[in-house]
C-alpha positions in Angstrom: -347.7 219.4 -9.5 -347.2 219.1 -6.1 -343.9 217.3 -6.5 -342.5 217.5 -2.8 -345.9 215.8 -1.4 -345.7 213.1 -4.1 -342.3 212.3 -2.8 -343.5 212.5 1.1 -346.2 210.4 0.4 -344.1 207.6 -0.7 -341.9 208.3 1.9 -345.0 207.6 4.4 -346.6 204.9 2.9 -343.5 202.7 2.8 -343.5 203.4 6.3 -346.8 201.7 6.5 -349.0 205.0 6.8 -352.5 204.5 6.0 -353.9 206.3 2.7 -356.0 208.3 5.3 -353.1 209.5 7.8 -351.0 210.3 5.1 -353.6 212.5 3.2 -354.3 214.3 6.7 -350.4 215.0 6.8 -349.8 216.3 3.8 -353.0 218.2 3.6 -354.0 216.6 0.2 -356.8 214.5 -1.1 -357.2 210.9 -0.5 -357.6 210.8 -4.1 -354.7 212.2 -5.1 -352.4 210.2 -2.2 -354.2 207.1 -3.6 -352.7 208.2 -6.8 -349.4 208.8 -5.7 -348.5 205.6 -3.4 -350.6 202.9 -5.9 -347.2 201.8 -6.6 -346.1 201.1 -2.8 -345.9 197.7 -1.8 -346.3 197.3 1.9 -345.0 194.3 3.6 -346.9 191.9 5.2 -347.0 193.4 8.8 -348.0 196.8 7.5 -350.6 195.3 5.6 -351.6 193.6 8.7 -351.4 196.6 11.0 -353.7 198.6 8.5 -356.2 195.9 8.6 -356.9 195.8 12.2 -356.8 199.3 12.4 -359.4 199.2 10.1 -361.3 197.2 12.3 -363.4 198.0 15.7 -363.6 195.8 18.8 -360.8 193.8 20.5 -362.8 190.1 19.7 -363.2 191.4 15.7 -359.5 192.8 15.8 -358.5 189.3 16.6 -360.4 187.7 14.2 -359.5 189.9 11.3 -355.8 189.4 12.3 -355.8 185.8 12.5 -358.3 186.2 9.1 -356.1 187.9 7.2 -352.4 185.6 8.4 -353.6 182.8 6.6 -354.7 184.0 3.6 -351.4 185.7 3.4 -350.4 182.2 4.4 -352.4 180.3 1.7 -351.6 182.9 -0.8 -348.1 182.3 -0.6 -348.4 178.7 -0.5 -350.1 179.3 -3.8 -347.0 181.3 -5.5 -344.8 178.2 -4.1 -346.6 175.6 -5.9 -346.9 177.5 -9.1 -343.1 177.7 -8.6 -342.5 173.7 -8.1 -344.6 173.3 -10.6 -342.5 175.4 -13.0 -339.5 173.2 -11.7 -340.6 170.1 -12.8 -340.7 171.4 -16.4 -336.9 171.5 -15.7 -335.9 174.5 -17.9 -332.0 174.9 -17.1 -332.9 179.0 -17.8 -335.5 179.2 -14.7 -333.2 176.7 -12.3 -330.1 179.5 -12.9 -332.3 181.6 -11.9 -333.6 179.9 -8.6 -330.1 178.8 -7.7 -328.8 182.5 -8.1 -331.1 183.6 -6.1 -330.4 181.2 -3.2 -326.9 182.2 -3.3 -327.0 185.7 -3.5 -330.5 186.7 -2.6 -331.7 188.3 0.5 -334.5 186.1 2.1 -337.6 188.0 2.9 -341.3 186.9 2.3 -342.7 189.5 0.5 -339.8 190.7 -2.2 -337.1 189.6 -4.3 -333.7 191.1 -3.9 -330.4 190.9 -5.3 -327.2 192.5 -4.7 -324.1 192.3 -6.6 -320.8 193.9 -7.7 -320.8 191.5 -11.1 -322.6 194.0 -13.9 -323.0 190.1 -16.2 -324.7 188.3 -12.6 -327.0 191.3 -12.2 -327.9 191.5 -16.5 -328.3 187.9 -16.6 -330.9 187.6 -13.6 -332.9 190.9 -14.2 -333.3 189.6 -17.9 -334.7 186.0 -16.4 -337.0 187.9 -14.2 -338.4 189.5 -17.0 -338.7 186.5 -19.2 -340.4 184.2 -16.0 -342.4 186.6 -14.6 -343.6 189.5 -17.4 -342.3 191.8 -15.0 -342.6 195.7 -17.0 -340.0 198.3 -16.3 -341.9 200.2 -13.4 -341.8 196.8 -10.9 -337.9 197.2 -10.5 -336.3 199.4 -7.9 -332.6 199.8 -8.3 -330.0 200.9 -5.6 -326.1 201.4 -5.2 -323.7 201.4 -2.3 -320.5 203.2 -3.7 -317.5 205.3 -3.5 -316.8 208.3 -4.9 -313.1 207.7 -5.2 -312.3 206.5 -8.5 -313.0 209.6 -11.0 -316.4 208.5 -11.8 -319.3 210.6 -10.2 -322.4 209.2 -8.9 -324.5 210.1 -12.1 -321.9 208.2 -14.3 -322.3 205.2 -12.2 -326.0 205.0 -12.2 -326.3 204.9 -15.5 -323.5 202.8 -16.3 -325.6 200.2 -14.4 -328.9 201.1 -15.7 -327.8 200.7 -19.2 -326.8 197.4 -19.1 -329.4 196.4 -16.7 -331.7 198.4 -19.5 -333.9 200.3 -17.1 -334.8 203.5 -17.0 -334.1 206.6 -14.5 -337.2 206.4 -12.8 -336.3 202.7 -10.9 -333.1 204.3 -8.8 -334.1 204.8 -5.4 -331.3 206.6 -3.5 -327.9 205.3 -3.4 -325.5 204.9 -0.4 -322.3 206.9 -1.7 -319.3 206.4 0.8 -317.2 210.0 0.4 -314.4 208.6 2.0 -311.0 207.9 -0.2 -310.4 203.9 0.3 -306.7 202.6 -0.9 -305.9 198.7 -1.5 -302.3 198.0 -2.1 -299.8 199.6 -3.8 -302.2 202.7 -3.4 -304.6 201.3 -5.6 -308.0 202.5 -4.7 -311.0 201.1 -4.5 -311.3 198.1 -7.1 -315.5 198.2 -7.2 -315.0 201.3 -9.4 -319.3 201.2 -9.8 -320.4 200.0 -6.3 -322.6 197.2 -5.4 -326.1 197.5 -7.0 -329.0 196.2 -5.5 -332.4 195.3 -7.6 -335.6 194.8 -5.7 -338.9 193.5 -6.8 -341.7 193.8 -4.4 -343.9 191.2 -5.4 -344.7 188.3 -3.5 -345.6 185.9 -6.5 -341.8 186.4 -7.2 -339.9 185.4 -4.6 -342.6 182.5 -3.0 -342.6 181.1 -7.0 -338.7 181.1 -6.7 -338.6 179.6 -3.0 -341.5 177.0 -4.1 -338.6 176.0 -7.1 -335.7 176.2 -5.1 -337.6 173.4 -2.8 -337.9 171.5 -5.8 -335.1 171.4 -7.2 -333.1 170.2 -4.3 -335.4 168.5 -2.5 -336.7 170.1 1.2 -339.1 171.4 2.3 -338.8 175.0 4.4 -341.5 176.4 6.1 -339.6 179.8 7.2 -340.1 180.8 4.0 -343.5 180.5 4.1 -345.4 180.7 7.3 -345.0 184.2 9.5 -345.4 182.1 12.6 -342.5 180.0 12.6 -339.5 181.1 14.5 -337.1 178.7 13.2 -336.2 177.2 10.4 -337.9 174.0 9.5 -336.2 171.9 6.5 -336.9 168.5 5.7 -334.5 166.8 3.3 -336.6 164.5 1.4 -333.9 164.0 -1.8 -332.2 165.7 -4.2 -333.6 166.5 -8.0 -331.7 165.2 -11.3 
């Protein structure tokens, strides 16, 4: 097993390094970097960037760019509707969800995030994830930002979180651990005793089905959320749902 190239190809290919480049680096089979990185979601401008690399001649490169923009484009139009549809069934389960989500989510086209000190905030939406979207252990990545201050080493914390999130060892990516002692008042220290955890998913379907909803539910219309191209946000307030 060669564990340390597994772990550099990931490294690479979340970078945006081609399957080729990153089997040249290492030295390994294509084969077995294939293998490795299946896993590896690559945003939309890496996917992008590999496709016109891919391609030969300036007038084809611009072709296959624009090409492949709006299918991206019509693709996550599609996850948007399939999400207002889902609205419209007004299940009071999948608007928590959506609402959550706009609150405390970070915004990006190509992933769902959430980040969160409250352990019952983080529970409640992983479990509706799971429930709306048949999402299997191995599509969450988990993360912490913490501080080793409180008695409680960074070992004890992960797991603390990934019992009650119920997911195994293998989602943690690393964790940002602040060594430094932090003190509140009275000489308290610091009152997050396990961090801030982070869950990602990187799926597209996810988060365009949850902006698609969110739209829905309140009535506008963003296409920021949607369409690479636009620079600023475009909402159009058309009403607001029961």
């Amino acid at each position: 097993m060669k564990l340390k190239e597994q772990i550099r190809a990931v490294e690479l290919r979340k970078e945006g390094k081609s399957v080729r480049a990153i089997s040249t680096a290492l030295g390994v089979s294509k084969g077995s970097v294939s293998c490795w990185v299946r896993n590896v979601k690559l945003t939309e401008d890496q996917a992008i960037a590999l496709a016109v690399n891919q391609t030969t001649g300036s007038a084809h490169v611009g072709i296959a760019h624009e090409a492949y923009i709006e299918k991206c484009r019509l693709t996550r139009e599609q996850y948007q509707q399939e999400g207002r549809q889902k609205a419209r069934e007004n299940d009071s389960d999948h608007k928590a969800m959506c609402m959550l989500f706009w609150a405390e989510g970070s915004k990006d086209r190509n992933s769902c995030k959430m980040t969160n000190s409250d352990v019952r905030m983080m529970v409640y939406f992983v479990s509706l994830l799971r429930r709306f979207f048949s999402l299997n252990d191995d599509r969450f990545r988990v993360n912490f930002k913490v501080h080793i201050d409180n008695g409680i080493s960074l070992t004890e914390i992960e797991q603390w979180w990934l019992t009650r999130l119920q997911l195994p060892r293998s989602c943690l990516n690393k964790a940002s651990v602040d060594h430094r002692i932090v003190s509140g008042k009275n000489g308290r220290k610091n009152r997050l005793h396990h961090g801030v955890c982070t869950v990602t998913v990187n799926e597209t379907r996810v988060v365009q089905h949850l902006y698609g909803a969110i739209q829905e539910y309140v009535g506008f219309e963003d296409h920021s959320w949607r369409d690479k191209s636009d620079k600023n946000v475009n909402i159009n307030v058309v009403g607001v749902s029961e």
